[in-house]
C-alpha positions, -999 to 999 in steps of 0.1 A, spaced: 319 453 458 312 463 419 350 453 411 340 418 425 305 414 409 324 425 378 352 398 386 321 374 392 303 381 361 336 375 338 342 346 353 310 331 343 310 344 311 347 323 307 331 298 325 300 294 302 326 299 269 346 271 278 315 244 281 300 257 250 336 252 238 337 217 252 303 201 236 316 223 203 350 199 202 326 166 205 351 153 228 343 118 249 307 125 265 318 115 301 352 134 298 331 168 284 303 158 316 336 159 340 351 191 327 317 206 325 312 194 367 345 213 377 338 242 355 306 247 376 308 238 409 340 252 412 344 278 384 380 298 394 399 268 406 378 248 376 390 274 348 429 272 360 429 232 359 410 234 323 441 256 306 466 235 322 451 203 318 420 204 294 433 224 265 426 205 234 459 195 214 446 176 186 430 210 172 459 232 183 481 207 171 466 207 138 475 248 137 511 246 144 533 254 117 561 243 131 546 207 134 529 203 102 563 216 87 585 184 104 558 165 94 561 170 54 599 168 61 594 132 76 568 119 48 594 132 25 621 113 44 608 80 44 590 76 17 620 62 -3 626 32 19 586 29 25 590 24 -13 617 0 -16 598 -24 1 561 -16 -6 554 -50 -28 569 -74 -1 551 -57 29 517 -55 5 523 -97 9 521 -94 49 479 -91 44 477 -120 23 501 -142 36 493 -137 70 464 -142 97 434 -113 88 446 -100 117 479 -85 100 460 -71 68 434 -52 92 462 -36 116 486 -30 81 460 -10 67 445 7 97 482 20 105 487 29 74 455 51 75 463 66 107 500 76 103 516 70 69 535 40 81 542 10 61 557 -24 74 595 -29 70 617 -54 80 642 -53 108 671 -76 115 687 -88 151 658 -82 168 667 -88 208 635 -87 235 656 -74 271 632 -84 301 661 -74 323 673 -32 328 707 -45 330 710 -60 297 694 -31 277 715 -11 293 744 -30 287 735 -32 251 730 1 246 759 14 260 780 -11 232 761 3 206 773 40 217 805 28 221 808 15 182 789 47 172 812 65 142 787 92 134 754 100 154 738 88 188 702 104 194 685 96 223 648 106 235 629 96 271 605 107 289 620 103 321 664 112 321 671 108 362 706 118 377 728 91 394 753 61 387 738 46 357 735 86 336 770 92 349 778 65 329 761 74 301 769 107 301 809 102 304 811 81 273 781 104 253 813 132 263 840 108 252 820 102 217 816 140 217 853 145 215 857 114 190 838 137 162 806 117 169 772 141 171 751 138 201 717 149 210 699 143 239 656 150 244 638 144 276 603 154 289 608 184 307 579 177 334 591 139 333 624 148 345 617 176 364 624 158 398 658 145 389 691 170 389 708 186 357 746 185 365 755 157 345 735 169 316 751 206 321 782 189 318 776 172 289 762 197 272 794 215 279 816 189 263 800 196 232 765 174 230 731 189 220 711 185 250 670 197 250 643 199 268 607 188 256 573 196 253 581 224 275 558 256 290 530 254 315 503 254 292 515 218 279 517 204 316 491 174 311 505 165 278 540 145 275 565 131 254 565 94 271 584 78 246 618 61 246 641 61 215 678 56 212 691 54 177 731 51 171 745 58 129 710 56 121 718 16 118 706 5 155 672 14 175 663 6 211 628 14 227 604 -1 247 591 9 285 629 18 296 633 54 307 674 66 317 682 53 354 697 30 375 660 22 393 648 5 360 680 -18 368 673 -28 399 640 -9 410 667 9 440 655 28 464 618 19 458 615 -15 448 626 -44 450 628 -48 416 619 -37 386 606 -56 354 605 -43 321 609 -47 281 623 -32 255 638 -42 222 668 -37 196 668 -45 163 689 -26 130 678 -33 94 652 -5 76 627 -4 105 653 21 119 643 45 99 609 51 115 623 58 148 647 80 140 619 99 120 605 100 150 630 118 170 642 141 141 606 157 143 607 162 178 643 176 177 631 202 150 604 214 173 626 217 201 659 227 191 647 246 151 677 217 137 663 200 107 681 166 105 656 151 74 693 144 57 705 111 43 735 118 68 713 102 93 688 84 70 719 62 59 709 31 31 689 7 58 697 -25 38 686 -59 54 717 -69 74 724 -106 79 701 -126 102 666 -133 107 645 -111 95 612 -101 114 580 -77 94 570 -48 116 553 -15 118 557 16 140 524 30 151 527 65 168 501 89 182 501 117 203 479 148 222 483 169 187 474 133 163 443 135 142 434 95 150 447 78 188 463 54 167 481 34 193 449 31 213 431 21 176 460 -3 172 451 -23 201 413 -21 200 412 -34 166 438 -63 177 420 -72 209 388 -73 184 396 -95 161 415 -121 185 400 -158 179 410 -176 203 440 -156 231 443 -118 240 471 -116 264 483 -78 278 508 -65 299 508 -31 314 518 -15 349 487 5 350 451 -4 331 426 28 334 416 19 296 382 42 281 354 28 275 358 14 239 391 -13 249 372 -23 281 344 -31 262 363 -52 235 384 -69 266 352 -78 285 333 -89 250 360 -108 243 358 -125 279 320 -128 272 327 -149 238 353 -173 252 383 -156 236 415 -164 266 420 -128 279 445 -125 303 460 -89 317 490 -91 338 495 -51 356 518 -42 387 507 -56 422 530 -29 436 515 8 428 536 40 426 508 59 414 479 57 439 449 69 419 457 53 383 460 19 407 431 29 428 412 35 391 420 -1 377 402 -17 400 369 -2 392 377 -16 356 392 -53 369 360 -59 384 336 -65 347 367 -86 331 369 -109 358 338 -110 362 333 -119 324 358 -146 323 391 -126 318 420 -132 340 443 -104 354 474 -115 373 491 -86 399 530 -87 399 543 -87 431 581 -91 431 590 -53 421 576 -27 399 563 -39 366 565 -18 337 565 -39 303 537 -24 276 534 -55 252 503 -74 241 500 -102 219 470 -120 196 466 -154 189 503 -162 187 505 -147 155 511 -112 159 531 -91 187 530 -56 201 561 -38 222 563 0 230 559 30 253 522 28 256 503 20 288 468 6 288 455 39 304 438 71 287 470 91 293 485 66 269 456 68 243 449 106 244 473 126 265 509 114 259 532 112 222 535 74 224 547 47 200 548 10 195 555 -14 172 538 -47 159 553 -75 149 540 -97 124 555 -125 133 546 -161 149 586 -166 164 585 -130 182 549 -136 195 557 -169 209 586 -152 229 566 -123 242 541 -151 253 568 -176 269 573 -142 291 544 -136 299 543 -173 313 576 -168 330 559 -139 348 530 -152 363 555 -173 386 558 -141 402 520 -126 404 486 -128 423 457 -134 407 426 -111 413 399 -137 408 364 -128 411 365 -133 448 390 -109 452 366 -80 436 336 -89 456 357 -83 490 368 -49 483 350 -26 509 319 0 504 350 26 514 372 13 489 348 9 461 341 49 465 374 58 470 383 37 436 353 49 420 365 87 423 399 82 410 383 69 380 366 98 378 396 120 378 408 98 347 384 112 331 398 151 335 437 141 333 
């Protein structure tokens, strides 16, 4: 009996250190009030789920040597080619809607990224011609093919990958693979053995239990340095065809070359350093990024992260949404936003501004679709208009304001997204690409529901509690 009261009485003592810890960090009130409800009411099970899922990266982040040290290596990088074209991209805040001189310099605050230009920009709505793509540009590779996801899976479309990734191996040609260890963790690691074994650099990411809740979600392939890919695409044949879930599956990402390259491979070069202890900050694969021929299109990479000082990518798109005039228009499988974006949204709604949010009609994660609803039910209400996908999964993450500027990337419109996941997207400050991402989204809503106001006033007493608690848990993961 005196071991347990001594058990008892340590376990309160944790219990009270980690809620005085808690309102020390200033975290968001309601997310601290959550934590704070598990610690008590169920203090052992409460202080196991708050040190694998409540551990505060931003301040641990900020301690790691290892990071801070890739960091300075990237600054030091990029800042030549950041340089190169510092006067033009100074001209994308004068020249352009307020819009682009607020985002430029709020980026710019946040994450030491400038605009650059990129040339051949391509928009894929469709798995198979990514893929397709990408699998040319690793064919033509002479020197380097890195690739980063969140989510690598094992079947006919990475056996396809991983044959010619071998075959490039044996060319001469360097590759390194990264994926998300808890991402990935369902799907087998023969082929990736295998490859490995032919001569590849293959790594795991963000790896150990005590980083469970906090992910690499993004998606970069980079090939010579010259050609980039990302978007919403993870590695396998179900974001081809949506097989054996769906019926389909709907997504975006984009390609481009030209000197906006150079961020994303800056990218995955401080990720591979912290994985692997390889420092690749070398011109070998920071090549000269001169404007190749072709249209050229102004953008900026915007990156945040669990271990980030600002949520930049969730600051990107509250500061867009804000200063919309006249059309807000968002696509994202999931919406569990925080407070601050569903406020902007539903003001914007309020004031007249044309806000439309297309999400999935067909859920594969029950409680972030469960939790949207709770949020659907003020936009709708205000005026907004939110259109449910139904012929497959939907996975696109783009948003675009007033025709005039475009955003495409990894990040969801959820508080995973904004707090709990490394995520990046770019914005485009350009009228043609913003047109295109609209005509899209237009495309798409041949293919969706709409939950009109109607349609929030019928959900049930049951569901409305049910919905209501999964929001909740947003709150803690």
């Amino acid at each position: 009996m005196q071991n347990y009261g001594l058990l008892t009485a340590v376990l309160y003592i944790v219990v009270v250190a980690l809620v005085l810890v808690l309102i020390y960090e200033e975290r968001d009130p309601s997310t601290t009030l959550a934590w704070v409800l598990v610690l008590v009411l169920l203090p052992g099970l409460g202080v196991l789920l708050f040190m694998f899922f409540g551990l505060n990266w931003r301040v641990l982040g900020r301690a790691d040597k290892k990071r801070t040290a890739a960091l300075m290596r990237s600054d030091e990088m990029i800042a030549p080619v950041y340089e190169r074209y510092a006067d033009a991209s100074k001209e994308i805040g004068r020249t352009h809607p307020a819009i682009a001189g607020q985002l430029v310099a709020a980026i710019h605050a946040q994450n030491r990224t400038a605009p650059l230009p990129c040339t051949g920009l391509r928009i894929f709505t469709s798995g198979a011609d990514e893929f397709t793509s990408l699998l040319d540009d690793i064919e033509n590779a002479g020197s380097h093919v890195h690739l980063e996801y969140f989510i690598w899976e094992q079947d006919e479309l990475t056996a396809r990958f991983c044959r010619l990734l071998a075959e490039k191996v044996r060319q001469g040609v360097e590759v390194r693979v990264l994926y998300d260890w808890i991402g990935s963790l369902g799907y087998g690691k023969r082929q990736l053995r295998e490859l490995a074994r032919a001569g590849a650099q293959v790594r795991a990411d963000a790896t150990g239990w005590g980083k469970l809740n906090y992910r690499n979600h993004r998606k970069i392939a980079v090939v010579d340095g010259l050609i980039a890919h990302t978007g919403g695409m993870n590695m396998g044949q179900e974001y081809i065809d949506g097989k054996p879930r769906y019926a389909s599956w709907r997504d975006t990402n984009v390609r481009f070359g030209g000197p906006l390259v150079a961020d994303l491979q800056r990218l995955f070069c401080e990720r591979w350093v912290r994985a692997s202890g390889e420092d690749l900050f070398s011109s070998r694969y920071f090549p000269g990024l001169e404007e190749s021929a072709g249209s050229t299109v102004w953008a900026q990479v915007v990156r945040s992260g669990p271990e980030s000082r600002w949520p930049a990518v969730r600051n990107a798109f509250l500061l867009a949404i804000g200063s919309a005039e006249r059309r807000v228009q968002v696509q994202s499988p999931y919406f569990v936003p925080d407070q601050s974006i569903e406020d902007a949204l539903t003001a914007q709604s309020l004031a007249g501004v044309k806000t439309r949010l297309m999400m999935t009609g067909v859920p594969d994660k029950r409680i972030a679709w469960w939790a949207a609803f709770t949020y659907l039910d003020d936009l709708v209400e205000a005026g907004g208009r939110v259109f449910q996908y139904q012929a497959g999964f939907f996975h696109p993450k783009t948003m675009t304001v007033d025709g005039v500027v475009a955003i495409i990337g990894t990040a969801n419109f959820d508080i995973r997204s904004f707090a709990l996941h490394d995520e990046l997207s770019i914005v485009f400050y350009d009228k043609d690409v913003a047109a295109h991402v609209d005509a899209i989204f237009e495309e798409d809503i041949g293919r969706c529901a709409e939950f009109t106001r109607e349609d929030a006033r019928a959900v049930s007493g049951p569901a409305r509690m049910r919905n209501a608690l999964a929001r909740l848990s947003s709150r803690l993961l």
